[in-house]
VOGUFI-952997 format. One record per residue (C-alpha): residue in three letters; x, y, z. Coordinates in nm, 4 decimals, m for minus. Layout:
BEGIN
rest/c1/c2/c3
ala/X/Y/Z;
...
// end
This chain:
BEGIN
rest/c1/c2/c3
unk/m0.5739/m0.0004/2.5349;
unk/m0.3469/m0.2835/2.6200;
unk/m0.5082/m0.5834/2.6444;
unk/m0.5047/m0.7952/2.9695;
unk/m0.3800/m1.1436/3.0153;
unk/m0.7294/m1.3049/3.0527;
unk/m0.7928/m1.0901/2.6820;
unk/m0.4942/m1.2486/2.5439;
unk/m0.5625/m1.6082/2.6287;
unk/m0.8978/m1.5560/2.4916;
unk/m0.7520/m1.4245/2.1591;
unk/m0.5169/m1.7114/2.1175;
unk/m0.7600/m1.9603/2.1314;
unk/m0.9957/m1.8174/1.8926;
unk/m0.6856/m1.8274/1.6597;
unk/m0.6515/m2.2015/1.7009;
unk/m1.0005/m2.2263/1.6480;
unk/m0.9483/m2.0288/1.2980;
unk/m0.6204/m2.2221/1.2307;
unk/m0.8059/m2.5501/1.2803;
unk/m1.1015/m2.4307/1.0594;
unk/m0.8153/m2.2604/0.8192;
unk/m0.6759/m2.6099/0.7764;
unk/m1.0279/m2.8549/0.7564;
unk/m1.1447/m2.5469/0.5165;
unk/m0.8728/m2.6023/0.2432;
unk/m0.8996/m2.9836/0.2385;
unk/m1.3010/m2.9526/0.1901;
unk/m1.2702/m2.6818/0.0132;
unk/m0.9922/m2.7352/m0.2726;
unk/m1.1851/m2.7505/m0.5927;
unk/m1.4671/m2.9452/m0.4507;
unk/m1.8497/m2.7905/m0.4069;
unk/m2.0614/m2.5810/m0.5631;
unk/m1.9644/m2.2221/m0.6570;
unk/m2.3293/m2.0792/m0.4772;
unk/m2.4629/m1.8826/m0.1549;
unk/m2.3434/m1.5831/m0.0279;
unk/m1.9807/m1.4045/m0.0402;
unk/m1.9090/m1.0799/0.1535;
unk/m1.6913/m0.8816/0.0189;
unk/m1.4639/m0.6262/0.2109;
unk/m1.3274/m0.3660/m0.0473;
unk/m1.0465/m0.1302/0.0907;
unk/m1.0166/0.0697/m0.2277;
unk/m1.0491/0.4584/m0.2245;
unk/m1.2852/0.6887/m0.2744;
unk/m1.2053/0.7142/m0.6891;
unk/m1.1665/0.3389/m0.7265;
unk/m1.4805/0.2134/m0.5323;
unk/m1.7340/0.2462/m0.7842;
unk/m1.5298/0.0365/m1.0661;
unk/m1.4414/m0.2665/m0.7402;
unk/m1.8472/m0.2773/m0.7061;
unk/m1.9229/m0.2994/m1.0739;
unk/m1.6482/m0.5923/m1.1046;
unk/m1.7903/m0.7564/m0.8158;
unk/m2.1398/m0.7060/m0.9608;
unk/m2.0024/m0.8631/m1.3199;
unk/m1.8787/m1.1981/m1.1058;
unk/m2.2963/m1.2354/m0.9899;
unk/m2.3128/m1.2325/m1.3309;
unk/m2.1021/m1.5237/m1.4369;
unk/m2.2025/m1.6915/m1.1308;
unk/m2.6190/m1.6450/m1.0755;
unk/m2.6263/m1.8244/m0.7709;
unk/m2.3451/m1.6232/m0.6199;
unk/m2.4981/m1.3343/m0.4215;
unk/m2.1834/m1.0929/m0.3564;
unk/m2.2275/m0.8383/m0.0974;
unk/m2.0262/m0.5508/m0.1465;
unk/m1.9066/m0.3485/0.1616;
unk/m1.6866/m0.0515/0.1393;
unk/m1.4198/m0.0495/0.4399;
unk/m1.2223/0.2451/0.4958;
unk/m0.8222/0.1881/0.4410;
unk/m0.7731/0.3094/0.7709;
unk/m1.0215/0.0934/0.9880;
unk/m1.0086/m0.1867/0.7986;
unk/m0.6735/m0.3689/1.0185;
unk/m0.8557/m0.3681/1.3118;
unk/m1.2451/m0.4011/1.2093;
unk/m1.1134/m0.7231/1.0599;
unk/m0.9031/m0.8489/1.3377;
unk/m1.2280/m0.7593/1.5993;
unk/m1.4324/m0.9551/1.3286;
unk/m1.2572/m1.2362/1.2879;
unk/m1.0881/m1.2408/1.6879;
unk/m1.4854/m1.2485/1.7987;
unk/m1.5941/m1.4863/1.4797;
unk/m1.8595/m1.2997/1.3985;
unk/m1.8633/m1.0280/1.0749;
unk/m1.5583/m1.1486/0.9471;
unk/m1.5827/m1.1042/0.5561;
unk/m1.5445/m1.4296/0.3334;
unk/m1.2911/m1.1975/0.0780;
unk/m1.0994/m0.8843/0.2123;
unk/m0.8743/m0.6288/m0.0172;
unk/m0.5926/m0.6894/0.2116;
unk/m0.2517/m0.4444/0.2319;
unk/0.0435/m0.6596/0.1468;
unk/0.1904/m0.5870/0.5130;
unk/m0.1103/m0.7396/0.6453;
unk/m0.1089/m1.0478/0.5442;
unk/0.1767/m1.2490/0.7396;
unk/m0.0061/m1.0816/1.0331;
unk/m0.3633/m1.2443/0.9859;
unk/m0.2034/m1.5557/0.9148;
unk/0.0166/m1.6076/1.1972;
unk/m0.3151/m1.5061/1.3836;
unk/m0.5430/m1.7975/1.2217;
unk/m0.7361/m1.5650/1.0444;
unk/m0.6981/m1.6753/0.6847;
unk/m0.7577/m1.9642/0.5255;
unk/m0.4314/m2.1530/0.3124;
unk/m0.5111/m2.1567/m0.1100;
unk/m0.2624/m2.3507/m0.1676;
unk/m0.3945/m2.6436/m0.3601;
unk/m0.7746/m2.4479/m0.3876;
unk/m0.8843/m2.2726/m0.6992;
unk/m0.7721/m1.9476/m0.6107;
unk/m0.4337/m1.9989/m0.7065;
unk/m0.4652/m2.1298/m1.0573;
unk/m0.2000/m1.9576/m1.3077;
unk/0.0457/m1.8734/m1.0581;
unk/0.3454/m1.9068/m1.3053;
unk/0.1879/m1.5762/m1.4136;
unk/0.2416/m1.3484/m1.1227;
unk/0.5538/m1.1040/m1.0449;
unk/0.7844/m1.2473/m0.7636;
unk/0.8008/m0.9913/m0.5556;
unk/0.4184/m0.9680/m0.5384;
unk/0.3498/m1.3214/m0.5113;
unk/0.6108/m1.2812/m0.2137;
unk/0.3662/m1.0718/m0.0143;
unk/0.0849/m1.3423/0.0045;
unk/0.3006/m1.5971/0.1754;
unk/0.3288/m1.7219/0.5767;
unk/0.6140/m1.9939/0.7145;
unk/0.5225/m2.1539/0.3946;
unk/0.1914/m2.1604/0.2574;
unk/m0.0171/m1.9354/0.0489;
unk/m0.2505/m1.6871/0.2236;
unk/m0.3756/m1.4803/m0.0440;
unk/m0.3490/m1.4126/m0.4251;
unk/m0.1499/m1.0878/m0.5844;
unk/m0.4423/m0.7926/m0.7275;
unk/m0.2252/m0.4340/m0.7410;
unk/0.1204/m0.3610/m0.6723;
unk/0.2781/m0.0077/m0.6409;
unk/0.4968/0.2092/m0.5539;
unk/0.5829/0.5699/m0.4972;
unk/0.6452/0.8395/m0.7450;
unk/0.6679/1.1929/m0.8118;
unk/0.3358/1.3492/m0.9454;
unk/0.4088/1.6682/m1.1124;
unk/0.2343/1.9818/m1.2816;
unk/0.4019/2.0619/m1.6048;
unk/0.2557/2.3910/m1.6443;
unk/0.3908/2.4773/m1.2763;
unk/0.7074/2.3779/m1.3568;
unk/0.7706/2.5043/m1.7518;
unk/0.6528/2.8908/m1.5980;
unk/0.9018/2.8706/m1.2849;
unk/1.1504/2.7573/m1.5449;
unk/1.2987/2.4620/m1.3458;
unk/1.3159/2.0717/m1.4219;
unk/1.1498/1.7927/m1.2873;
unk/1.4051/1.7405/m0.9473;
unk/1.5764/1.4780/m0.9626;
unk/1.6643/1.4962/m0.5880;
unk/1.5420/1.6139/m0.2947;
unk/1.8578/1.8951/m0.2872;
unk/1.7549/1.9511/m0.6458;
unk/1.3889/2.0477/m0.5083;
unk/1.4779/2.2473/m0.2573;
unk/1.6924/2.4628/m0.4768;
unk/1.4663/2.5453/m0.7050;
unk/1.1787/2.5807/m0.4322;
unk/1.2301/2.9555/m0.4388;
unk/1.1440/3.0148/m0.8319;
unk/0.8210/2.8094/m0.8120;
unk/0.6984/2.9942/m0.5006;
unk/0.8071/3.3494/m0.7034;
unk/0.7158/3.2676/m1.0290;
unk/0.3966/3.0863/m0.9882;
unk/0.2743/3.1400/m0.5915;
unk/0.2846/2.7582/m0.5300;
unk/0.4669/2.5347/m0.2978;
unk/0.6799/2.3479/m0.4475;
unk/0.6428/2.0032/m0.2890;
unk/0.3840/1.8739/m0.0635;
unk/0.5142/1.6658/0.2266;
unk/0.3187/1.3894/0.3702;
unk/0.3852/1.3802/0.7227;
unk/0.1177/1.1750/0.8279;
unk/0.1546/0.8070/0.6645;
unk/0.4892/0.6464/0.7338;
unk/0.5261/0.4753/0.4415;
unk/0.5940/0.8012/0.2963;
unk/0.9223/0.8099/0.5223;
unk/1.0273/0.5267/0.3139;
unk/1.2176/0.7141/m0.0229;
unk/1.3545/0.9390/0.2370;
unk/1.5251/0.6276/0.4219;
unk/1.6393/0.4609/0.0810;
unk/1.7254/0.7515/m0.0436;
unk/2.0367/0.8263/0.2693;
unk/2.1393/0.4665/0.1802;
unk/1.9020/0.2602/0.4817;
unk/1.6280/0.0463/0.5707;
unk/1.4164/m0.0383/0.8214;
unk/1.5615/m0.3624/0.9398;
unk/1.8390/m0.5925/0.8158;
unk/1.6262/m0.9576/0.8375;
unk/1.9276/m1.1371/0.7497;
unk/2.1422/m1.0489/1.0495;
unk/1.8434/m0.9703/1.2600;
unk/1.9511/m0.6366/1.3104;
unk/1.7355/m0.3147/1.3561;
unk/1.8757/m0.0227/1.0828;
unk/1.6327/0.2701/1.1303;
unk/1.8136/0.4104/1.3576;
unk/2.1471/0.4284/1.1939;
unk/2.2959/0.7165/1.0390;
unk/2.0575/0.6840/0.7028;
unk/1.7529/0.7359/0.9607;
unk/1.8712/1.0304/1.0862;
unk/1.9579/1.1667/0.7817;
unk/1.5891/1.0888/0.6751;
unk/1.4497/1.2795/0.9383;
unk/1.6660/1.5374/0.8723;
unk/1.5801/1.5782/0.5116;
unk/1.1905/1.5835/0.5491;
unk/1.2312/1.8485/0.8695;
unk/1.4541/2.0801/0.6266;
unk/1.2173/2.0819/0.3689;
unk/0.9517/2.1732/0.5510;
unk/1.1766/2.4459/0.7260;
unk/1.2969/2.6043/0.4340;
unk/0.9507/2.6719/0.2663;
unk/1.0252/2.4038/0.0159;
unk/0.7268/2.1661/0.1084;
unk/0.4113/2.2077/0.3003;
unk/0.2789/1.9032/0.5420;
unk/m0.0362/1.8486/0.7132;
unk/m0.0192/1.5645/0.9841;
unk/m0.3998/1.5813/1.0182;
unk/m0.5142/1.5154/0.6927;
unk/m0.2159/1.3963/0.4873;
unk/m0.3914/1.2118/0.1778;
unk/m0.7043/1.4430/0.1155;
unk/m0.5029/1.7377/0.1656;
unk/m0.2329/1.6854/m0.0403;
unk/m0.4331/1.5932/m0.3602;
unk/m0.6865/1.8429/m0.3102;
unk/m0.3352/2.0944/m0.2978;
unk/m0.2330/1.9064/m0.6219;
unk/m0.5124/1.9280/m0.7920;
unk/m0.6100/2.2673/m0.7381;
unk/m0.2179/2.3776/m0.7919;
unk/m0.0999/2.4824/m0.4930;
unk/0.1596/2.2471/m0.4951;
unk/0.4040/2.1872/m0.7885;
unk/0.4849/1.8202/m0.6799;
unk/0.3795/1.5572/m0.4459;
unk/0.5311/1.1759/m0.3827;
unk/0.1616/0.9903/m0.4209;
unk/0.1148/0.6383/m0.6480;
unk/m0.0423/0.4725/m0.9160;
unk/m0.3551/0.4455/m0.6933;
unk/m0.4038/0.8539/m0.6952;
unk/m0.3935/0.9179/m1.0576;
unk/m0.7380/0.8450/m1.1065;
unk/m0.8343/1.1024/m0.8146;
unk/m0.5375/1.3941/m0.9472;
unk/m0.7071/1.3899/m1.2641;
unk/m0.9939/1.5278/m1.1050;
unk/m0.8553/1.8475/m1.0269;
unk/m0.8921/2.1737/m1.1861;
unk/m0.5252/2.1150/m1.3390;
unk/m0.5703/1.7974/m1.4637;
unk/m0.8388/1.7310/m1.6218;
unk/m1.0770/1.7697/m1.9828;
unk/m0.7925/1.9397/m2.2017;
unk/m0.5186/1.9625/m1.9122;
unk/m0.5028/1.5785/m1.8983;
unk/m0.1583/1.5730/m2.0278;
unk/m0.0492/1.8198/m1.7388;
unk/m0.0289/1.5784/m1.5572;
unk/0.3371/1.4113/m1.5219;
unk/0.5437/1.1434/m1.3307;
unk/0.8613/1.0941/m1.2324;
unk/1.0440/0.8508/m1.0265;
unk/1.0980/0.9740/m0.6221;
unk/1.3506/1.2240/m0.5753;
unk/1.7159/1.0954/m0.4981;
unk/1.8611/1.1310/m0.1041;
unk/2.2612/1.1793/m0.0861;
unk/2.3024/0.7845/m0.1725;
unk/2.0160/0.7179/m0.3699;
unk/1.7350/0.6701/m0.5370;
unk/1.4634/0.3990/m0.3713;
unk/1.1027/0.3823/m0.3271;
unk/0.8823/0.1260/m0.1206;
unk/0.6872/m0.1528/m0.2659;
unk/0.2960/m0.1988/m0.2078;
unk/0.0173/m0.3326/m0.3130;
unk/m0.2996/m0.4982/m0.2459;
unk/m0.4002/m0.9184/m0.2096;
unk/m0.6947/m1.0613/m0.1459;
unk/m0.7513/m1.3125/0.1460;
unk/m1.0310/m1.5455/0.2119;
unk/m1.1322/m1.5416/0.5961;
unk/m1.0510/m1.9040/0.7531;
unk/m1.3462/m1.8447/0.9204;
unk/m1.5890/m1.8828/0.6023;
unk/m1.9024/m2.0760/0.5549;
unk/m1.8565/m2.0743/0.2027;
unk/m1.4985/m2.1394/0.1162;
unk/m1.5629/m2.2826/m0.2720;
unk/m1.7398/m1.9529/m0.3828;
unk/m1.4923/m1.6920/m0.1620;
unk/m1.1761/m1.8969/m0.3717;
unk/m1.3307/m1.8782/m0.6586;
unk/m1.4392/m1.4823/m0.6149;
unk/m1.0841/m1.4396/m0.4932;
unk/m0.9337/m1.6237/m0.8058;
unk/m1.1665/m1.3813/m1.0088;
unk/m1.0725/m1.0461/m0.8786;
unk/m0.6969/m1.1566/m0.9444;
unk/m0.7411/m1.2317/m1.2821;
unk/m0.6034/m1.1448/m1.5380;
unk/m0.9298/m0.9833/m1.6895;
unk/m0.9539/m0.7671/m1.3771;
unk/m0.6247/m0.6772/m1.3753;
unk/m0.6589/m0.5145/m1.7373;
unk/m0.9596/m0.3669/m1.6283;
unk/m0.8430/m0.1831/m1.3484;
unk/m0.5258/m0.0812/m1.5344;
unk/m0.7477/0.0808/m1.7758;
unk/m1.0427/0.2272/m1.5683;
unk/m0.7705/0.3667/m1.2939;
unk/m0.4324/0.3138/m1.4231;
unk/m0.3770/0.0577/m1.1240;
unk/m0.0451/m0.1826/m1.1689;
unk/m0.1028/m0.5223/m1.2528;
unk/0.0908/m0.8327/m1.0737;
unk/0.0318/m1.1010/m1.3758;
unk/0.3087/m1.0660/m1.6808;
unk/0.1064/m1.0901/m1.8955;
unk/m0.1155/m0.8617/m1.8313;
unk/0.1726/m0.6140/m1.8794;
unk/0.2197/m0.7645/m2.2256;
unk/m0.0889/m0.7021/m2.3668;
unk/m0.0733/m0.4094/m2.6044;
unk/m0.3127/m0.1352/m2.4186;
unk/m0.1869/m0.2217/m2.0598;
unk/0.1915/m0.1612/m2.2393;
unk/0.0376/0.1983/m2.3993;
unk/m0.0712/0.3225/m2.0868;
unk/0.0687/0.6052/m1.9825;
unk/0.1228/0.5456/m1.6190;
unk/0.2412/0.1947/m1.6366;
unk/0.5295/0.2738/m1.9171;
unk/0.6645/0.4740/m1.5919;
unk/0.5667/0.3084/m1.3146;
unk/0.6968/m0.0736/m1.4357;
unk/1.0158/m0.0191/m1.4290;
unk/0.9657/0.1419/m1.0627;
unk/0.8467/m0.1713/m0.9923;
unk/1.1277/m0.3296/m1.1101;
unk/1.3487/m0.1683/m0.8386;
unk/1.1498/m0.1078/m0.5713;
unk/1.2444/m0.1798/m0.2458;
unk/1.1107/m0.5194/m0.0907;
unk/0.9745/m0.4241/0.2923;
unk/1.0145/m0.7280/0.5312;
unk/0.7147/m0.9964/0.4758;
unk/0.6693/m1.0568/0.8549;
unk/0.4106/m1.0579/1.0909;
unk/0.5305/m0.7753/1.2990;
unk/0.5834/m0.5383/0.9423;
unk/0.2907/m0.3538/1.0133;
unk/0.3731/m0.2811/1.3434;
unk/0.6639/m0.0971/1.2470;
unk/0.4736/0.2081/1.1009;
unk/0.3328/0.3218/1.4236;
unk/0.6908/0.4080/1.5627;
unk/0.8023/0.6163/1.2212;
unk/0.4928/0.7734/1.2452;
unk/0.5680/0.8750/1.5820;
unk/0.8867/0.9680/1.4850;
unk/0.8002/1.1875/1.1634;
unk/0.5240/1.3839/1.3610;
unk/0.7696/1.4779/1.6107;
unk/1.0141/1.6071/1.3913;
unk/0.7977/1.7640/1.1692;
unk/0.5793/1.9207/1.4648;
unk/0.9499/2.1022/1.6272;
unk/0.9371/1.9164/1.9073;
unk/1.2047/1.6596/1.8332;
unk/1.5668/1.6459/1.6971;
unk/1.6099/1.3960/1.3778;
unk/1.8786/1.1870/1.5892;
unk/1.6554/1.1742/1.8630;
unk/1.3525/1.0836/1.6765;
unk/1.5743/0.7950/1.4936;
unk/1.6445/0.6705/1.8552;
unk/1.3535/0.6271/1.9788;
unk/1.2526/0.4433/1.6722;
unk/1.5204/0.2378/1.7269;
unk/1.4352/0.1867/2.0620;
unk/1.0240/0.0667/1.9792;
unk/1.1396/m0.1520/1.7257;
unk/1.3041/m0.3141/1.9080;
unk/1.0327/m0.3944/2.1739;
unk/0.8368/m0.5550/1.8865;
unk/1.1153/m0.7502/1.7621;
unk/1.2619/m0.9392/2.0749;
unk/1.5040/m1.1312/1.8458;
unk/1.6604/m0.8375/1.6936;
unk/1.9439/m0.6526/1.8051;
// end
């Protein structure tokens, strides 16, 4: 529901009021008081990475007895706007949230999170990847501190693949070629589409040679040729019988498909291995069934989106010294090995990607060098915002009801009612 005009001047005082607490909190908080009382602690996570986020948080009460850490599971999907009602009406706002890297220039132009810069969250930050550390910062300042990055790959069952007697595709042409021989020679679908997250649009939009914006010469891009060529390729892959897509239930559906081997292939990242290996044909003696591969190549391309995760301390807080220092702990580089080896997550620190069983992993000797390349998304405010439109867009195409040019239009077109200075 759009909000009013007496709604909107109520929201932007209560972000002065967090902006003004953001700002007294860092000065009285910045390595001063004790590390004690209460921190709540939002965890976005999924459903096969919750339990090891609660036993980390459990190990920091640990090392810090006075610390009482309350752990609350938040859905990925609710969690945007639970926090922004939380910490719009100052009340329920968590002290620590697992915050998406497109969230966080949003929250802070808001008021909502409180600067580290200068506080004991950000110790060792000589020791984090650029274009992570890249995510966690607003018109200057530091609003959070790097945990997981990602990016998209192709997950892929061997034994699917060695009886259709085809390669791993190495573009999306590629996949749709050899669609026919998986269906015939094993009864599966050879790719599963998801056509209900827009990030997933992403490789398809690298991949014809575009992007979403051009920041530089504030210029919207979606809509140029690239765009429609996106649209074009998911629509003709679902067309032909070479993928299947589920707008309704996207992420559950496709890795249940994967892991039960209905599917040959799916784009999914580092952050669904854990879950794949669940499945029927992946796991006890069919671990190593399980394979990766970068995204499928477009006509120009190969390109995939980067991701990841940050956590943020709520300006709002009553207990700033223990949420930076909880903060500082679940971005160490302890955790960060940890979660590497429990679910094959992808570090942000360097070093963590030096030490010898991080570098023996099996995921993260693939999905490194994805990391490498991937695509930076634009770090503003209004980056979220963007998804809603290609969502829009992908549903429509995929659905029948709209053309690929005229889907990339009116994409175009919404864009450019969220960014007034862009042309």
């Amino acid at each position: 529901m759009r909000r009013g005009i007496g709604a909107t001047a109520v929201a932007a005082a209560l972000a002065l009021a967090a902006t003004a607490c953001s700002a007294s909190g860092a000065e009285d908080g910045a390595g001063s008081g004790k590390v004690e009382g209460t921190v709540t602690f939002w965890d976005t996570s999924n459903d096969a990475e919750k339990g090891v986020y609660k036993k980390i948080a459990e190990d920091f009460e640990k090392r810090h007895p006075k610390v009482d850490v309350e752990y609350v599971h938040v859905n990925f999907g609710d969690a945007n706007q639970k926090f922004k009602n939380a910490a719009g009406g100052n009340s329920g706002a968590p002290d620590v949230m697992r915050t998406e890297v497109a969230w966080v220039a949003d929250f802070a132009r808001l008021g909502y999170l409180a600067p580290l810069d200068g506080t004991p969250a950000l110790e060792d930050t000589g020791d984090q990847l650029k274009t992570a550390a890249g995510s966690t910062r607003y018109k200057g300042k530091t609003y959070a501190v790097p945990q997981v990055t990602d990016t998209l790959a192709l997950f892929y069952n061997k034994r699917l693949l060695k009886k259709a007697g085809v390669g791993v595709p190495g573009s999306f042409a590629e996949l749709k070629k050899n669609a026919p021989k998986i269906k015939k020679r094993t009864g599966a679908t050879a790719l599963y589409l998801r056509g209900d997250d827009p990030y997933w649009f992403l490789p398809y939009l690298y991949g014809a040679g575009g992007d979403l914006l051009d920041p530089g010469r504030k210029r919207i891009t979606v809509d140029d040729a690239a765009g429609v060529e996106a649209f074009r390729t998911m629509k003709d892959l679902v067309d032909s019988g070479a993928a299947v897509t589920d707008s309704s239930d996207g992420q559950a559906g496709g890795l249940r498909a994967f892991q039960e081997g209905k599917v040959a292939t799916i784009v999914d990242g580092p952050w669904d291995i854990a879950g794949a290996r669940q499945g029927k044909e992946f796991k006890g003696e069919l671990k190593d069934n399980l394979g990766v591969a970068p995204v499928p190549a477009g006509t120009k391309g190969q390109g995939s989106p980067q991701g990841g995760w940050n956590l943020s301390v709520y300006a709002g807080s009553k207990n700033l010294r223990a949420a930076q220092e909880f903060a500082k702990y679940m971005g160490s580089a302890e955790v960060q090995k940890r979660t590497t080896r429990e679910l094959s997550l992808l570090p942000t620190r360097p070093s963590v990607y030096a030490d010898p069983e991080v570098r023996d992993n099996e995921m993260v000797k693939f999905f490194e060098p994805a990391v490498d390349k991937a695509v930076q998304r634009p770090w503003i405010p209004e980056g979220n915002s963007l998804f809603e439109p290609i969502r829009v867009g992908m549903d429509g195409v995929l659905s029948g009801g709209r053309s690929p040019s005229a889907a990339a239009k009116k994409t175009g077109e919404e864009f450019r009612k969220l960014l007034k200075d862009y042309r």
